[in-house]
Each structure stands twice: as C-alpha cells, then as structure tokens.
C-alpha positions in Angstrom: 36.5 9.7 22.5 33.7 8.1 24.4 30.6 6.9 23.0 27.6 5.4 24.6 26.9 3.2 21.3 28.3 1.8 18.1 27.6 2.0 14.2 29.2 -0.1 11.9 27.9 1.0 8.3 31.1 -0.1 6.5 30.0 -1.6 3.3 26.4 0.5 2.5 26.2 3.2 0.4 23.8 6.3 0.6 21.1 6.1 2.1 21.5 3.7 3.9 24.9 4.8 6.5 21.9 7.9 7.1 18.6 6.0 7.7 20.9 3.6 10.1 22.0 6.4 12.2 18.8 7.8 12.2 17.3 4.6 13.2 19.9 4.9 15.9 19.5 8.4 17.0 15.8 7.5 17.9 16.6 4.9 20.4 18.8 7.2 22.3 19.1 9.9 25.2 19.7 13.7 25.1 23.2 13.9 25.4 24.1 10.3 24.6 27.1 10.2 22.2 27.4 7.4 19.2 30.3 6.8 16.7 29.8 6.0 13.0 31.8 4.0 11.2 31.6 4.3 7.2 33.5 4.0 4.0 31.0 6.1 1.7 32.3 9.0 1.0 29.2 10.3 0.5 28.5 9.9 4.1 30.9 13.0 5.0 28.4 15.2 3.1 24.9 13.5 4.1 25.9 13.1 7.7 27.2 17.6 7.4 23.5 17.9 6.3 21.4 16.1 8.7 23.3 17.4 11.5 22.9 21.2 10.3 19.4 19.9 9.8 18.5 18.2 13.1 20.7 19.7 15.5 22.6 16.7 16.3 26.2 17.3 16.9 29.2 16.3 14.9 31.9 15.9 18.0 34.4 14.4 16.0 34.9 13.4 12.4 37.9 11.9 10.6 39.0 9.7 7.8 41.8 6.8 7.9 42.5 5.1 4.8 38.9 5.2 3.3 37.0 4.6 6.1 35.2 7.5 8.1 34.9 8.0 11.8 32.2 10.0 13.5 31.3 11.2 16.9 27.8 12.3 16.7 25.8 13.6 20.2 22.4 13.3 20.1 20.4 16.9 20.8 
C-alpha cells in the first residue's frame, strides 16, 4: 500500500507508539497516508481508539509474527 511517510515504533511501549504518531499526524496533509510499524500489542487497541476518536483512518492493519502494520490516512 502506499504511504507518504514512515513510523518505526518497534521497541516502545504505550504511550509512546501513540504520542509518536500523533506527533506525526500533525506534520502532515489532508489525505496523506503514513504506515506504523509496532510490536505493542497494546498499540492495536490505542491506535482503534484514537482513530474512532479523531477521525483519522485505519486503511490497513495487520500483524506478522509480533510486529503490527498500520496504514493510517490523515483526515
């Protein structure tokens, strides 16, 4: 899938996968498109809420061996 930039958050743990893409998310366009990469698992659930919350859109989500991918489009 495309994306317009990249999020490595491998490693961190809550909160900090969220306040990075949030970070992120500010610096971008309407309509721009970035992909997460994660291993919290936590992240699956924090990353459901803030897009319910915000209005940003999950694209694409998926898991491979522990680590979480995430297409996110910025409202």
């Amino acid at each position: 899938m495309h994306c317009d930039f990249e999020l490595d958050t491998t490693g961190l743990h809550c909160p900090l996968p969220l306040l990075r893409l949030k970070k992120i998310l500010n610096g971008m366009e309407s309509g721009q498109v970035v992909q997460v990469i994660a291993t919290d698992p936590a992240s699956v659930l924090d990353f459901g809420v803030f897009s319910d919350q915000t209005g940003n859109q999950i694209l694409e989500q998926r898991e491979e061996e522990g680590v979480f991918y995430y297409w996110i489009k910025k409202k």
